[in-house]
DOTIGU-936180 format. One record per residue (C-alpha): x, y, z. Coordinates in steps of 0.05 Angstrom, whole numbers, plus 5000, padded with zeros to 4 digits. Layout:
XYZ
...
//
This chain:
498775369426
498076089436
492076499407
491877219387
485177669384
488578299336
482478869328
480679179266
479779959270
476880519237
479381289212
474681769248
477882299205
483382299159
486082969127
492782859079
496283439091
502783389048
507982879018
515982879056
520983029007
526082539032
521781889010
515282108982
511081829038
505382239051
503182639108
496582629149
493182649209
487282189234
484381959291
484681209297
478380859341
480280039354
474279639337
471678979381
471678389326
478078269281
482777639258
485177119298
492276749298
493476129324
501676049338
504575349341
512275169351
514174889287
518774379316
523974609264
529175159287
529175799251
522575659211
517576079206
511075899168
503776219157
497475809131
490576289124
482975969117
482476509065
485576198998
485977018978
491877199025
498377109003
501876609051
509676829028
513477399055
508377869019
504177779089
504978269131
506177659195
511277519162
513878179158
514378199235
517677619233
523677759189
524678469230
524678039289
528977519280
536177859290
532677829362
529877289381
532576589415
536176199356
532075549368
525975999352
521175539298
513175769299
507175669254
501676189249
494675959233
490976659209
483076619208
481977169169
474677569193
477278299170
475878349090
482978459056
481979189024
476379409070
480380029107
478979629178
486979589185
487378749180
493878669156
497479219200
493378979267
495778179246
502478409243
502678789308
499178159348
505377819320
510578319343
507778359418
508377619421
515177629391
518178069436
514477659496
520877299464
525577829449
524878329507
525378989455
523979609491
517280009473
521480439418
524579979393
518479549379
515280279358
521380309305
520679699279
512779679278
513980349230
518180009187
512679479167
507179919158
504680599173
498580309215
502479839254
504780239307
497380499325
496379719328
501279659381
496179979429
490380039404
484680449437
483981189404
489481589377
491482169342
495682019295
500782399240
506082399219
505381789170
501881579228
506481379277
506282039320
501181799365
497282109429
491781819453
484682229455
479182199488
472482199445
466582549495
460482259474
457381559479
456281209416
456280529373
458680439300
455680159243
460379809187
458279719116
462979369080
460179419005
465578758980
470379248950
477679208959
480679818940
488579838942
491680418989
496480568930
491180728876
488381138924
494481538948
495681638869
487881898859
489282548909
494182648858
498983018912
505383308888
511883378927
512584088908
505184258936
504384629000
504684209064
497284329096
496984479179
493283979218
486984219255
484683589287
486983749352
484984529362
477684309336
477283679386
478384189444
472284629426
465084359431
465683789412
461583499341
462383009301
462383459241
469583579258
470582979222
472682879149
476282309105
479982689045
479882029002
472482058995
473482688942
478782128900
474481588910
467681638911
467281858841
470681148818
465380788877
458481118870
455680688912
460380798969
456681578966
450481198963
452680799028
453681519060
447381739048
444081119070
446781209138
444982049155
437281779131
437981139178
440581659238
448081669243
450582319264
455482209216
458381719165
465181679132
469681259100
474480869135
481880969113
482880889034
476080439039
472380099018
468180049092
463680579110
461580759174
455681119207
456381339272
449781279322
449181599390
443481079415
444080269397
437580319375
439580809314
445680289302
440379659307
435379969257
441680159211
444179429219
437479089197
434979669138
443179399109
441278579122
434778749084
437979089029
443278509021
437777989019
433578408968
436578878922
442679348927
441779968964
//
């Protein structure tokens, strides 16, 4: 049995800056920071040639070729040795719809240990990571990125400061496509220039920072604004939504700030919402 440790992440920033008229996908830029905790998946050989099967401890996840594991598979299999049969056990610790990138990271675990198999290049593993999601390729390395593109235009960066995060995950799955279809961003509307870079090589602040789906979605989720607030008064020097959501994060220079954030949240989930 082989097991695989994939790591959730978070959007530091995220700016959509346009839609590309060939498919409709949109445009952005973010900065993608790899978290320490995420899912685990436990591959077995499935005795049975050319059979490929997923079972997850969380009765939520679809277990059919809607999975995102499963995904990687099919893209992989024109490659891989013909006797080829696994199962994947997924023990699911990243909430589905939380913006913490569970899906995309599973399925990039799954393609590095396929191509242990395969023997793919790095671009073509790239190219096929892209064609399963637009966070996978980020996944494929982790660490932290720039990203745009439709995220798979990576470099990696180099964040100056010293600091811990704090996730709030308020049990609300929002889907990416609702939220895409919130910013209400037409094809014909003009493309936006990214700025992420130019402002990373000044002085460096965290204010730099923005996440343009809080303006879609934070009128639907009040209480994700109320999360934000939370945070500034606990101490982060700044809080944002992760991805499309639903997790919020507050970022704190000192791991005392983040330990006093952690327990005022615990308090507030034992007592009354915050």
């Amino acid at each position: 049995m082989q097991t695989l440790t994939p790591h959730a992440k978070i959007n530091l920033g995220l700016r959509i800056l346009g839609r590309r008229s060939s498919d409709g996908y949109h445009l952005l830029e973010t900065v993608f920071q790899e978290l320490d905790f995420g899912d685990v998946i436990d591959v077995r050989e499935s005795g049975k040639p050319g059979v490929f099967t997923l079972s997850c401890d969380d009765p939520g996840i679809p277990c059919d070729e809607n999975n995102l594991i499963l995904k990687a598979v099919r893209e992989m299999r024109p490659y891989l040795p013909e006797n080829t049969g696994l199962h994947f056990t997924l023990r699911k610790n990243i909430p589905p719809g939380s913006g913490l990138g569970g899906g995309s990271s599973d399925a990039a675990a799954v393609l590095r240990y396929l191509n242990t198999r395969a023997g793919l290049d790095p671009a073509q593993l790239k190219d096929i990571a892209g064609c399963i999601g637009a966070d996978v390729p980020f996944f494929l390395y982790g660490g932290t990125a720039y990203a745009r593109g439709t995220g798979d235009i990576l470099q990696p960066v180099n964040i100056p400061k010293n600091w811990k995060a704090v996730l709030v995950f308020p049990g609300i799955n929002i889907p990416t496509a609702w939220a895409y279809k919130q910013l209400r961003i037409s094809l014909t509307d003009k493309t936006k220039k990214a700025i992420i870079p130019s402002l990373m090589k000044k002085t460096f602040s965290w204010q730099i920072f923005e996440n343009d789906f809080e303006r879609a979605i934070i009128p639907s989720y009040p209480e994700i604004g109320e999360i934000k607030r939370r945070l500034y008064e606990l101490g982060a020097v700044y809080a944002g939504l992760s991805g499309s959501g639903s997790t919020v994060f507050g970022i704190c220079e000192t791991c005392g700030i983040a330990e006093r954030a952690v327990r005022a949240f615990e308090r507030a989930v034992t007592a009354e919402p915050i």
